[in-house]
C-alpha positions in Angstrom: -68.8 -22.0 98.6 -71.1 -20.2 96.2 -69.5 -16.7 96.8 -65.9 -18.3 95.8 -67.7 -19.9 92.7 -69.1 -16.1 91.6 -66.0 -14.7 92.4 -64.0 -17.4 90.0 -66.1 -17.2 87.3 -66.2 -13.5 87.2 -62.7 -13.7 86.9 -62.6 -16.3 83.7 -65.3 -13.9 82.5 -63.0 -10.9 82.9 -60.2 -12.5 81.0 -62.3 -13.7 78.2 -63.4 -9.9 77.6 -59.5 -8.4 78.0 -57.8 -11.4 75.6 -59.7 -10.0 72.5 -57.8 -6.3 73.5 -54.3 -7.1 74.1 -54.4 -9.4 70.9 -54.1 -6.4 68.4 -51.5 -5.1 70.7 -49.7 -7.5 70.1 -49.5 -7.9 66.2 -49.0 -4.3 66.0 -46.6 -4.4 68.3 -44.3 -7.4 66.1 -45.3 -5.7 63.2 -43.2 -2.9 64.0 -40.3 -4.5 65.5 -40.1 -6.8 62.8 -40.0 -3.8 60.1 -37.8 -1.8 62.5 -35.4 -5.1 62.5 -35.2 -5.5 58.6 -35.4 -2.0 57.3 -38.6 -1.6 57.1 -40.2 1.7 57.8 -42.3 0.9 61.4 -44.9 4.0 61.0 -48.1 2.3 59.9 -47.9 -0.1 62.9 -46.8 2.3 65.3 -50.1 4.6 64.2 -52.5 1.7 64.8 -50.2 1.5 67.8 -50.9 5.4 69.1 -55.0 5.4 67.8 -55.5 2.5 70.1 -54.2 4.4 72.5 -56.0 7.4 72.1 -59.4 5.2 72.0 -58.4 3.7 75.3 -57.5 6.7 77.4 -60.8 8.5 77.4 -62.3 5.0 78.2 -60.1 3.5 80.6 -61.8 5.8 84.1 -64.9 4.5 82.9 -64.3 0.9 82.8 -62.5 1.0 86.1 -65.0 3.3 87.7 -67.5 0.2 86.3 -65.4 -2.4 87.6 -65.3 -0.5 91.1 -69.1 -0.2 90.8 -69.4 -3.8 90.3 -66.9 -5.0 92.4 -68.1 -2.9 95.7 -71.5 -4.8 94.9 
């Protein structure tokens, strides 16, 4: 019973620390539909867009190698 217990709150703790990333994601994301859909030029929120990106593909083996580490424990 206690293993299932650690194993369902490290899953509410593992969403709780992934909401606060795909939030941005998703403003940036309507922001540019929204100006592509009225006119608008979309570039600004397409940057933000691609620097996310570009911070979160350099990062992304390490946080899965860490999640591997921690899961295998």
């Amino acid at each position: 019973m206690c293993h299932s217990t650690a194993k369902s709150a490290a899953g509410i703790l593992l969403s709780l620390l992934v909401l606060p990333l795909t939030v941005p994601v998703l403003i940036f994301g309507a922001g540019a539909v929204e100006a592509a859909a009225t006119g608008g030029d979309p570039g600004a929120a397409l940057l933000f867009l691609a620097a996310g990106l570009a911070l979160a593909l350099p990062l992304a083996p390490l946080g899965c190698a860490a999640a591997i580490r921690i899961g295998s424990a």
